[in-house]
Rosetta silent file (secondary structure, phi, psi, omega in degrees, C-alpha in Angstrom):
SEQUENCE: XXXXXXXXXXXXXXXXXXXXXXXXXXXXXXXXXXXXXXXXXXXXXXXXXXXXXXXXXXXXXXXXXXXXXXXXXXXXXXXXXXXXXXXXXXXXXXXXXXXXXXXXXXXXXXXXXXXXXXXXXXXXXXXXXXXXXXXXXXXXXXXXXXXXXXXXXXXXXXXXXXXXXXXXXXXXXXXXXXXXXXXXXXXXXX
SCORE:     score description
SCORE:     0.000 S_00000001
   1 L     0.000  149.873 -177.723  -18.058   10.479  -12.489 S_00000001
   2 L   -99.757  136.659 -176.243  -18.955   12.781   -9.642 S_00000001
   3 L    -6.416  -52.381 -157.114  -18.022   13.804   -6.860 S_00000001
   4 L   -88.824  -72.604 -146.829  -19.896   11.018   -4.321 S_00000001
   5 H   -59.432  -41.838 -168.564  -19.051    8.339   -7.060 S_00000001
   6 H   -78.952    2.981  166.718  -15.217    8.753   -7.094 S_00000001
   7 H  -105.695  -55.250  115.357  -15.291    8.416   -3.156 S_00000001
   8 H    34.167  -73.957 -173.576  -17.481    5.607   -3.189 S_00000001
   9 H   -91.431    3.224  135.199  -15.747    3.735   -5.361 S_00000001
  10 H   -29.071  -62.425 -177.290  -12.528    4.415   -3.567 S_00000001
  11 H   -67.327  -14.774  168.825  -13.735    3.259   -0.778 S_00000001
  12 H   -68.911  -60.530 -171.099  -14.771    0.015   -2.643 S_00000001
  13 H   -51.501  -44.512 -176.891  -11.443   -0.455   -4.112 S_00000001
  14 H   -62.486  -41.418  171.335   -9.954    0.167   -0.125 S_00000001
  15 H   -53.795  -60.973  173.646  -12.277   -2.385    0.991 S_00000001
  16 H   -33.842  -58.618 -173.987  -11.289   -5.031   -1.683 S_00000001
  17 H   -34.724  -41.380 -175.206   -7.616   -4.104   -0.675 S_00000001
  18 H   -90.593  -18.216  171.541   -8.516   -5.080    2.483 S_00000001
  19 H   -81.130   -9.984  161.257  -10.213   -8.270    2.184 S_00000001
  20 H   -49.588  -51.787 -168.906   -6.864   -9.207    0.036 S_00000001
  21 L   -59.305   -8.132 -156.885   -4.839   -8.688    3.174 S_00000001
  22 L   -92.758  -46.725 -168.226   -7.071  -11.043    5.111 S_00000001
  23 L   -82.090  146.474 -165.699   -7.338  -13.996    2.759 S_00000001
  24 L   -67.816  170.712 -164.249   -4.238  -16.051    2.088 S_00000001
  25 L   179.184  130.964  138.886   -2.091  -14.655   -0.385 S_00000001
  26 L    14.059   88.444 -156.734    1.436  -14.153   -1.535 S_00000001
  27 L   -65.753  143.384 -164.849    3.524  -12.144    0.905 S_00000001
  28 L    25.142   50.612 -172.347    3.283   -8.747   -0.492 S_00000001
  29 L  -138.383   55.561  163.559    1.236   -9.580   -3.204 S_00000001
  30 L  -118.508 -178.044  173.197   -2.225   -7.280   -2.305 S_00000001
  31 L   -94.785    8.339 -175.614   -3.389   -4.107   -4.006 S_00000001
  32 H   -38.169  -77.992 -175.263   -2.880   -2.210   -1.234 S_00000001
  33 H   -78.530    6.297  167.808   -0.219   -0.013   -2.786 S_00000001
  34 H   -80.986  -49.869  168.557   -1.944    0.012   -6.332 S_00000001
  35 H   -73.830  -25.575  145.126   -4.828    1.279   -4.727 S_00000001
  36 H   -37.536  -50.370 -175.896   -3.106    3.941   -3.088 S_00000001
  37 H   -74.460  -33.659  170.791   -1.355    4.813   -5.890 S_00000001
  38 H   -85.530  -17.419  174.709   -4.840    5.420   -7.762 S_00000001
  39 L   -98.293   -3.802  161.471   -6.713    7.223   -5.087 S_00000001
  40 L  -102.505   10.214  175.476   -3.747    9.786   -4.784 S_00000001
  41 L  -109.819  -33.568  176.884   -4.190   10.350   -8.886 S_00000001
  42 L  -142.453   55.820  172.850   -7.975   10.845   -8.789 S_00000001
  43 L  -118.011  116.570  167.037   -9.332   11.860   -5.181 S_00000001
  44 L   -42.401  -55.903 -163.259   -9.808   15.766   -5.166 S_00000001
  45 L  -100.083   88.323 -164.390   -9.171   15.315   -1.337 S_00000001
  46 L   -37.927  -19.956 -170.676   -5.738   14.318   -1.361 S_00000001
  47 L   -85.406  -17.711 -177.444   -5.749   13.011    2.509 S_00000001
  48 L   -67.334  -43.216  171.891   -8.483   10.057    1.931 S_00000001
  49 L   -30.782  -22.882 -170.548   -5.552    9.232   -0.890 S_00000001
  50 L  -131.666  -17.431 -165.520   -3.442    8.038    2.068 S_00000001
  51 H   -66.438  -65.587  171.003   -6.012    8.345    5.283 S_00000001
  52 H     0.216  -79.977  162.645   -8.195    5.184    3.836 S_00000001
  53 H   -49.059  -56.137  169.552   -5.452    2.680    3.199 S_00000001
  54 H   -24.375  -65.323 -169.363   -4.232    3.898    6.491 S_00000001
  55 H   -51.396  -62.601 -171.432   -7.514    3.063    8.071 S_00000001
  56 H   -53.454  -26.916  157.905   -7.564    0.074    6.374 S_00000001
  57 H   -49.240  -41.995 -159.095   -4.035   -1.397    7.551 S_00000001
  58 L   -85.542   39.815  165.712   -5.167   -0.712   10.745 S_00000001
  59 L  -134.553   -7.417 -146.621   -8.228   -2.450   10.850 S_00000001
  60 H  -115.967  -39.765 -170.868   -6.746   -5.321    8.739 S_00000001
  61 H   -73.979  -37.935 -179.273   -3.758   -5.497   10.950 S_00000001
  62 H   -62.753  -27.623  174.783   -5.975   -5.650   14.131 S_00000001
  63 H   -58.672  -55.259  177.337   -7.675   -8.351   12.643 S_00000001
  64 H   -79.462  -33.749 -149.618   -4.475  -10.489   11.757 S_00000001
  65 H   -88.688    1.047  148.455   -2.349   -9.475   14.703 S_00000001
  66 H  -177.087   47.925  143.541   -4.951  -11.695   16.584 S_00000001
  67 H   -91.158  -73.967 -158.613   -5.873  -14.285   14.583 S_00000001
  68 L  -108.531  -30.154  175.378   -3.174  -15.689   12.555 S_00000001
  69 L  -108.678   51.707  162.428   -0.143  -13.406   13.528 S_00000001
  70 L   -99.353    0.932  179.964   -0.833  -13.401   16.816 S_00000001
  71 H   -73.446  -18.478  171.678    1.962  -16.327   17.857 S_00000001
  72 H   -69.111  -11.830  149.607    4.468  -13.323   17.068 S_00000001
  73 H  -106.211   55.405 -147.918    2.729  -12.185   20.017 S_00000001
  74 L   -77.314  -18.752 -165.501    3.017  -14.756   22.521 S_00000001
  75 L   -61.790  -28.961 -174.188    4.855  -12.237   25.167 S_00000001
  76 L  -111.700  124.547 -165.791    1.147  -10.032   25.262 S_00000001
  77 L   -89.085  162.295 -174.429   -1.911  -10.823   26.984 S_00000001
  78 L    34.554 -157.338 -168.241   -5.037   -9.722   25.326 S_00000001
  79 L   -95.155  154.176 -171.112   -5.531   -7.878   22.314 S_00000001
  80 L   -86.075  133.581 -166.907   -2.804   -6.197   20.110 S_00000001
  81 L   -98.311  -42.050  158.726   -3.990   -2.933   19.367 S_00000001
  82 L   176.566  145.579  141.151   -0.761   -2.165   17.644 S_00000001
  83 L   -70.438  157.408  161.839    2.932   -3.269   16.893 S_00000001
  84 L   -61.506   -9.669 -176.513    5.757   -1.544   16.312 S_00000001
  85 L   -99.906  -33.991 -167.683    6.225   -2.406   12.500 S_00000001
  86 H   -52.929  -50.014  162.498    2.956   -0.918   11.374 S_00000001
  87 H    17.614  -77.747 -176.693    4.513    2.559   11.855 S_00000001
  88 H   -52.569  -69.940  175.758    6.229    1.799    9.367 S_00000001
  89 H   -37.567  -34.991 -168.013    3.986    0.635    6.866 S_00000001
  90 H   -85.031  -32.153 -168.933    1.191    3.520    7.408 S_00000001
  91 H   -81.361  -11.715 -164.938    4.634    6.324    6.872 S_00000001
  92 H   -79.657  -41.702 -174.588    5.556    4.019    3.292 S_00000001
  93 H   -49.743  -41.640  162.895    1.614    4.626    2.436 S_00000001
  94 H   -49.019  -75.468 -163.600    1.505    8.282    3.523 S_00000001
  95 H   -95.397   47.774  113.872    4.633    9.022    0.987 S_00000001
  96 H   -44.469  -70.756 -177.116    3.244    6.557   -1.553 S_00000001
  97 H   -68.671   -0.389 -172.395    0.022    8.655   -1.765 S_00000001
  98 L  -108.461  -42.663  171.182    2.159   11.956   -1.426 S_00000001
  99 H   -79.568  -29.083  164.345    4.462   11.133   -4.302 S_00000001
 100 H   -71.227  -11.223  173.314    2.101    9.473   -6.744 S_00000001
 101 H   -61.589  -52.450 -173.117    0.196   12.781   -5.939 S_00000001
 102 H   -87.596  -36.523 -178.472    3.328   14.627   -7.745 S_00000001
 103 H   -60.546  -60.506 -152.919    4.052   11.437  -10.123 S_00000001
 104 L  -106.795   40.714  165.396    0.886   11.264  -11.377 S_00000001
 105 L   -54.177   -6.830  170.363   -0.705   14.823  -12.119 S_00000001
 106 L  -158.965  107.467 -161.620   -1.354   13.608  -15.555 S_00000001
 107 L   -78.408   97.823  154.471   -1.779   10.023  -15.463 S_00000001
 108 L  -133.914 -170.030 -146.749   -0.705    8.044  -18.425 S_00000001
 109 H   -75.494  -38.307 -172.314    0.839    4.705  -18.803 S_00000001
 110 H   -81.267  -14.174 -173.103    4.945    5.547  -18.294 S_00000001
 111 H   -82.460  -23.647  179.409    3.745    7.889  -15.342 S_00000001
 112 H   -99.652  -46.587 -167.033    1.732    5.218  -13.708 S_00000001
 113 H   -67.205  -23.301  161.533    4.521    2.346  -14.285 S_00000001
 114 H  -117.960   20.783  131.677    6.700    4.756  -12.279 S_00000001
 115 H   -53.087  -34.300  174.461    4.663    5.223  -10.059 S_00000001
 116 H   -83.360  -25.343  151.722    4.227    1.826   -9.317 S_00000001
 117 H   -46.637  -51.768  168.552    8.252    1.604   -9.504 S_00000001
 118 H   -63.560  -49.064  173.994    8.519    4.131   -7.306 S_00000001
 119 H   -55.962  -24.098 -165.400    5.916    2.685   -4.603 S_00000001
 120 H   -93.310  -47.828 -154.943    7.645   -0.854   -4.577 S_00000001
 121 H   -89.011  -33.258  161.498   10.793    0.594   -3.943 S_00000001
 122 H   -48.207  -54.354 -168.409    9.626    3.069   -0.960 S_00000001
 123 H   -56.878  -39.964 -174.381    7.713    0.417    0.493 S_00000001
 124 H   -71.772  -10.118 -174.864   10.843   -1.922    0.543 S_00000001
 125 H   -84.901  -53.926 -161.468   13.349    1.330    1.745 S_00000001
 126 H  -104.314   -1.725  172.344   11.226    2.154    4.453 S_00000001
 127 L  -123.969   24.349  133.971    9.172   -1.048    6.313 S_00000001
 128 L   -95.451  -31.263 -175.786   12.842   -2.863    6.178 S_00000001
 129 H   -30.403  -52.673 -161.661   14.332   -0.007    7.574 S_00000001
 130 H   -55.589  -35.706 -159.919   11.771   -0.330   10.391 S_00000001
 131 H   -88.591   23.426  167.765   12.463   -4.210   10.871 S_00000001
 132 H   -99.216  -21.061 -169.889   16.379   -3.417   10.762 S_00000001
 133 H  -103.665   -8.233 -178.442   15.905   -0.239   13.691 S_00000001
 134 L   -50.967  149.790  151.007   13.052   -3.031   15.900 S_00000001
 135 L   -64.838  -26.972 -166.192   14.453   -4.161   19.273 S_00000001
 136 L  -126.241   29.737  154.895   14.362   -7.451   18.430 S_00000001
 137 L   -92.618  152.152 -143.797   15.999   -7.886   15.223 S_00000001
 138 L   -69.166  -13.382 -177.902   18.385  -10.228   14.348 S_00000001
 139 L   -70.964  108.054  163.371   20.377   -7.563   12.348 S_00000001
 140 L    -7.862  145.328  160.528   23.869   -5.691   13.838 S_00000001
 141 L  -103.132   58.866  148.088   22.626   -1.895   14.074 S_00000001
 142 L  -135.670 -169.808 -165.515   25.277   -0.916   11.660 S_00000001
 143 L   -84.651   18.572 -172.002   25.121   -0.500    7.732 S_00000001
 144 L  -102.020  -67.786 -152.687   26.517   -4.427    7.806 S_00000001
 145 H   -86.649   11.624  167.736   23.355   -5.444    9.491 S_00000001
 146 H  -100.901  -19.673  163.359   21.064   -3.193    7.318 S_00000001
 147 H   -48.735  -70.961  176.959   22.582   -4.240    4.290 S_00000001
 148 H   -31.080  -60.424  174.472   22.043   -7.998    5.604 S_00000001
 149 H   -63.489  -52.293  171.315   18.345   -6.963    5.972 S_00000001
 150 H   -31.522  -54.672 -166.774   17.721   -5.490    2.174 S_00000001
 151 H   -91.482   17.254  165.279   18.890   -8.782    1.112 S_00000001
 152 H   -91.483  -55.415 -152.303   17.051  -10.595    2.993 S_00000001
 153 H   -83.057  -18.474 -150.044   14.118   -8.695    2.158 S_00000001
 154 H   -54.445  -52.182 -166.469   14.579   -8.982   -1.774 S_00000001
 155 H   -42.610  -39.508 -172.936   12.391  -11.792   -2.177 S_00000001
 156 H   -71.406  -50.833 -161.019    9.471   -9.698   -0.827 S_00000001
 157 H   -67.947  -33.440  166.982   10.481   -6.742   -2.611 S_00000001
 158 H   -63.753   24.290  175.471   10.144   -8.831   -6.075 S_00000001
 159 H  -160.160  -17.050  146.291    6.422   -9.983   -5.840 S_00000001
 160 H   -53.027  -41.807 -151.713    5.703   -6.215   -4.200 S_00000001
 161 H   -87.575   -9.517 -162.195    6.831   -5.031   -7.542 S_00000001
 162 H  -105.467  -46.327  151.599    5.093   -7.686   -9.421 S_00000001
 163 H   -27.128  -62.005 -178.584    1.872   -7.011   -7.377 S_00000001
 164 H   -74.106  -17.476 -168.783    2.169   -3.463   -8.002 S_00000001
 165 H   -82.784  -56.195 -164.676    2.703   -3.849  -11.763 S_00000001
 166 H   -81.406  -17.189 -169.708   -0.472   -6.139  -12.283 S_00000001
 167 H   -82.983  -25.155  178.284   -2.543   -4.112   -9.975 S_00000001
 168 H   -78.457  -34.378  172.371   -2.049   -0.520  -11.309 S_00000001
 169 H   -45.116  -62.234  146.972   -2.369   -2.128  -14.624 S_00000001
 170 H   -12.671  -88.113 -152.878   -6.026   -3.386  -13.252 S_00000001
 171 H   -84.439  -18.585  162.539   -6.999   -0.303  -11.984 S_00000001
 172 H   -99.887  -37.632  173.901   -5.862    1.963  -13.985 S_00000001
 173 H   -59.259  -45.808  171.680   -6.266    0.535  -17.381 S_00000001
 174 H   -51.515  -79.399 -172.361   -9.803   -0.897  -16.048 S_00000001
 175 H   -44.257  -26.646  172.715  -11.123    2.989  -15.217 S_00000001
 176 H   -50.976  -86.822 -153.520   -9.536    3.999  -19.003 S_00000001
 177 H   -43.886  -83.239  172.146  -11.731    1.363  -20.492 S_00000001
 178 H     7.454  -84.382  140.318  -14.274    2.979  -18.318 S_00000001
 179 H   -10.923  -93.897 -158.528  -13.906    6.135  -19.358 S_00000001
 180 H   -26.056  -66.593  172.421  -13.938    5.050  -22.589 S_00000001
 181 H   -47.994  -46.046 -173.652  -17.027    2.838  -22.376 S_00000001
 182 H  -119.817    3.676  152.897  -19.288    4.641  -20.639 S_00000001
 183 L    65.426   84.875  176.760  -18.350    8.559  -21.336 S_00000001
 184 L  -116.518  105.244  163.844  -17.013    9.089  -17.575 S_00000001
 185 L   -23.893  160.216 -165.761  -15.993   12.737  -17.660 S_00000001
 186 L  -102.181   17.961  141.333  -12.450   13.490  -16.742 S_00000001
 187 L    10.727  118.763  178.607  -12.946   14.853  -13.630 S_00000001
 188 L  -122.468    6.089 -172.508  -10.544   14.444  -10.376 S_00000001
 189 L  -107.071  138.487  176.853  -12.628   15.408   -7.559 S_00000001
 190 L  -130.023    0.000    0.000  -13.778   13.502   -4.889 S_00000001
């Protein structure tokens, strides 16, 4: 595949990602970080690996954050532009796409499952941190009330991890077969 093609069909794969977030779905159950995780293993230009998805929260988030999540903003008149939790989410994607960069310099099956181990458990380290450090969360700001959040959050983090499992599976096992099928050069630049 060629240059053009392997950005292309990134950018397909970001879009699907994004109409997942839109459409109802499974709390933490999109391809979001599966597709991350594959566009920092075979995009020559390592920053689309994480800029994309970026883009794509943020266009995905403006979209819900005032449609369907917008009663979490009843306090703000007109449109939300951004919250304070995305932060978070766009720094787990950045060092998703920065460590599956170093996980997966030679992609084969135990390197992509931990990659996708590793991405489940960043995402869950770092966008409860954020909703344990928010102003308005119900947790003590000591290791009592961030503990209190982790377990709280487990549920989420166990259909992230589940998510992440079937989707790298998808996408990477789908482009093998690829490969395979249709004598796609092994290339990594985009």
């Amino acid at each position: 595949m060629n240059k053009l093609n392997h950005l292309y069909a990134f950018m397909l794969l970001v879009a699907v990602a994004g109409v997942a977030r839109i459409i109802p779905h499974i709390p933490n159950f999109t391809p979001v970080e599966g597709v991350t995780l594959f566009g920092a293993a075979y995009m020559g230009r390592k920053y689309l690996g994480w800029f994309l998805p970026v883009l794509m929260l943020y266009v995905t988030d403006l979209i819900l954050n005032n449609t369907v999540n917008r009663v979490f903003f009843q306090e703000k008149e007109g449109w939300i532009f951004y919250s304070d939790y995305m932060i978070y989410v766009w720094i787990s994607i950045v060092l998703i796409s920065i460590g599956g960069s170093y996980i997966l310099t030679k992609v084969n099956a135990g390197r992509v499952l931990g990659a996708a181990l590793f991405s489940s458990f960043l995402f869950f380290v770092v966008t409860n941190f954020g909703v344990w450090l928010h102003s308005t969360t119900l947790y003590s700001k000591d290791l009592s009330g961030l503990t209190q959040c982790y377990i709280a959050a487990w549920p989420f983090f166990r259909t992230s991890l589940l998510s992440n499992l079937l989707f790298v599976t998808l996408l990477f096992g789908g482009y093998e077969l690829l490969k395979k099928y249709l004598a796609i050069p092994q290339s990594h630049e985009a």
